[in-house]
C-alpha positions in Angstrom: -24.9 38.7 -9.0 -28.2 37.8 -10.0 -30.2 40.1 -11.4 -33.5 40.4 -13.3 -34.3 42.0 -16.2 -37.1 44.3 -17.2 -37.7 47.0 -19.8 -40.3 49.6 -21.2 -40.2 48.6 -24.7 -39.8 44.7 -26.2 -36.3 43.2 -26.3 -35.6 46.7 -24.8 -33.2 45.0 -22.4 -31.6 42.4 -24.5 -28.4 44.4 -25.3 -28.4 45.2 -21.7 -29.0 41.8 -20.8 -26.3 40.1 -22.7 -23.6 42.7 -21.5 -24.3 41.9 -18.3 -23.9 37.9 -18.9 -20.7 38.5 -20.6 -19.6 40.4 -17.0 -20.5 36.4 -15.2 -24.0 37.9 -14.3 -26.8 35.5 -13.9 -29.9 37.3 -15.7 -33.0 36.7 -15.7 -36.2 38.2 -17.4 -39.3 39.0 -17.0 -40.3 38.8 -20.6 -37.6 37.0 -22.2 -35.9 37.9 -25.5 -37.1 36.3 -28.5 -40.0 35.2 -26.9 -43.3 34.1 -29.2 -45.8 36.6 -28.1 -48.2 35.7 -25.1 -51.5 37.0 -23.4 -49.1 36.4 -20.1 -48.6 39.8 -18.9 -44.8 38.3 -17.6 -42.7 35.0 -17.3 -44.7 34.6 -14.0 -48.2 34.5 -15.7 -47.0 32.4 -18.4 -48.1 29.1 -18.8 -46.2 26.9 -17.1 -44.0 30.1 -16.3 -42.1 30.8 -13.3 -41.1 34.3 -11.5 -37.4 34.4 -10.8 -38.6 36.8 -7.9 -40.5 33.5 -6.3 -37.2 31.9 -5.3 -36.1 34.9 -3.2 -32.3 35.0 -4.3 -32.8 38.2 -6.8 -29.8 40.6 -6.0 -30.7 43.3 -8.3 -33.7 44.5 -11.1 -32.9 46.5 -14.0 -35.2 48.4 -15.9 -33.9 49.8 -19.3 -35.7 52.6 -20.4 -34.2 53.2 -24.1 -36.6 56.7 -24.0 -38.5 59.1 -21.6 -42.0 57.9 -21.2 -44.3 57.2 -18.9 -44.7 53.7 -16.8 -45.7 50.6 -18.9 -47.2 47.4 -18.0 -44.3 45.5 -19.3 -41.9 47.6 -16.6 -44.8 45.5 -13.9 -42.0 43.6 -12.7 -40.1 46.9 -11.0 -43.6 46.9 -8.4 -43.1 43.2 -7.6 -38.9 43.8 -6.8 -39.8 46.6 -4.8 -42.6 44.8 -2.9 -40.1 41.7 -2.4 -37.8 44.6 -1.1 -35.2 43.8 -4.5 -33.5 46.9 -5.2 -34.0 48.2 -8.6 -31.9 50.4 -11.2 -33.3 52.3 -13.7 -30.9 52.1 -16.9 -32.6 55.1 -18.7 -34.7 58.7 -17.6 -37.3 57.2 -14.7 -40.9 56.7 -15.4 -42.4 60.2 -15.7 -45.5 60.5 -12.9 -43.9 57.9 -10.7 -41.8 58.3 -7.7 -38.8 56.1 -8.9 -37.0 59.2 -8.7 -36.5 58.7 -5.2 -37.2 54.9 -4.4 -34.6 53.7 -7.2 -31.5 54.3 -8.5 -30.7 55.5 -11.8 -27.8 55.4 -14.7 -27.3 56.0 -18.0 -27.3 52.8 -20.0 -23.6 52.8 -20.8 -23.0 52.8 -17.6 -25.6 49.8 -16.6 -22.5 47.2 -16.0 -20.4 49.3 -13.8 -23.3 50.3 -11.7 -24.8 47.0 -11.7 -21.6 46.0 -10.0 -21.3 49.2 -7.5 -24.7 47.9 -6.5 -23.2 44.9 -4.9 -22.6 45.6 -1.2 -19.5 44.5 0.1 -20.6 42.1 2.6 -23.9 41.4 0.9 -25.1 37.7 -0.2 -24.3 38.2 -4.0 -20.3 38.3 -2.5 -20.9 35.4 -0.4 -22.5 33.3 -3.4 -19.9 34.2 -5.5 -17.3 33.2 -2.9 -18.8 30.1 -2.3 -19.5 29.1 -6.0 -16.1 29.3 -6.7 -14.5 27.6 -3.8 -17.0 24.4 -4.1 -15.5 22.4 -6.9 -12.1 22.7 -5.1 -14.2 20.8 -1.9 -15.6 18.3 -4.1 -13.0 16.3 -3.9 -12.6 16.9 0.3 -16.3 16.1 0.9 -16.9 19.2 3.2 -17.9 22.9 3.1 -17.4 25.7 4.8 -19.4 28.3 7.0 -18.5 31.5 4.8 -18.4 35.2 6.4 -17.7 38.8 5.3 -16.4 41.5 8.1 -15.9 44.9 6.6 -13.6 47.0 8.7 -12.0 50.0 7.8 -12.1 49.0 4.3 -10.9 46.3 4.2 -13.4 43.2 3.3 -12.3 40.3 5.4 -13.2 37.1 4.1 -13.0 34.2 6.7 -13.8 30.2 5.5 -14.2 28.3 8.6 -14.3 24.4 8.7 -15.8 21.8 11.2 -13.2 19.3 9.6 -9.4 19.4 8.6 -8.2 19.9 5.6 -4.7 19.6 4.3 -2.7 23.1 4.1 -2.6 22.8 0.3 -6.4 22.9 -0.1 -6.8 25.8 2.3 -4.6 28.0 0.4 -6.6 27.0 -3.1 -9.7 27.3 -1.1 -8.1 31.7 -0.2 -6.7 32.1 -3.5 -9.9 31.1 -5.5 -12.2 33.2 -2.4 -10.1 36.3 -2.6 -10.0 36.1 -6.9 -14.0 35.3 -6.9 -14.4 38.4 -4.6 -12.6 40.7 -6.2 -13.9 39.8 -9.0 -18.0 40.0 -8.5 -17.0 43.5 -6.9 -14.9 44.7 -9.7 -12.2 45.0 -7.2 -13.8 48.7 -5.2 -12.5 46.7 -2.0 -9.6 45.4 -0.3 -9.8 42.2 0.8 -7.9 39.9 3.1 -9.3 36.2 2.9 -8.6 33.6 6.0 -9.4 29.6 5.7 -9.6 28.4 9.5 -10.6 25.1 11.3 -13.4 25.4 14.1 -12.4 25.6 17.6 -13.6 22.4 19.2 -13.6 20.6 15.5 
């Protein structure tokens, strides 16, 4: 999942942060760690800075709150998720005078890494990335991809890899093997999942 980082305080999501890269998270911040200190209100603003929001692949923002407080200008980045229609977690007590309480969701910050992952839907584009991340260096080699799907039904994720081209039987049961591990996986395994490898009709 891809997820951005903000926080109330400086380096107040660091901690956060690197837990979350440890769990095969791609993170993101808007002011990063360790960074000399700047008149640019965010990474965006920075000179020759770029807002991870600008791409339009963010799964997920985190705000860690290490205390109760009210909003800060350094938790900016929560408006610009919600405006780009990210969701966004509060690791911490919400903002006080702000309606996070009932626009965001909210968990202690033990608990940040397992939420972050319940946030995933289970048919959602952060699955699908991972699914397809891990099944392209095994189609290197076959010089094709596949159209990639999720079909929830009755609780059971289905995960179905169709191809316009052959491929040999070998490879299609890599290609399930590695969908089905990266997909339990990036869900933490909450869902069953059945993965299918098929060829196109009229291929």
């Amino acid at each position: 999942m891809r997820i951005l980082m903000t926080e109330s305080d400086p380096s107040g999501g660091a901690v956060a942060g690197a837990l979350l890269a440890l769990e095969g998270h791609e993170v993101a911040y808007c002011h990063p760690p360790g960074a000399p200190a700047s008149t640019a209100p965010c990474a965006g603003m920075a000179l020759e800075g770029h807002c991870p929001l600008a791409d339009g692949d963010v799964d997920l923002l985190v705000d860690v709150r290490l205390a109760p407080g009210p909003f800060t200008l350094r938790e900016a980045g929560v408006m610009c998720a919600l405006r780009a229609q990210v969701p966004v977690l509060v690791a911490g007590p919400t903002p006080s005078g702000t309606a996070l309480d009932e626009i965001a969701s909210r968990c202690d910050p033990v608990d940040l890494v397992e939420t972050c992952a319940e946030a995933v839907s289970p048919a959602g584009p952060a699955a699908r990335r991972a699914i397809a991340d891990a099944v392209r260096p095994l189609l290197h080699r076959a010089g094709t991809r596949p159209q990639v799907q999720l079909v929830e039904v009755d609780g059971t994720v289905h995960v179905y890899l169709s191809f316009l081209s052959e491929i040999s039987t070998v490879l299609a049961e890599e290609i399930r093997q590695a969908a089905a591990q990266a997909y339990t996986r990036v869900t933490r395994d909450r869902f069953r999942t059945v993965a299918h490898v098929a060829l196109l009709a009229g291929a």
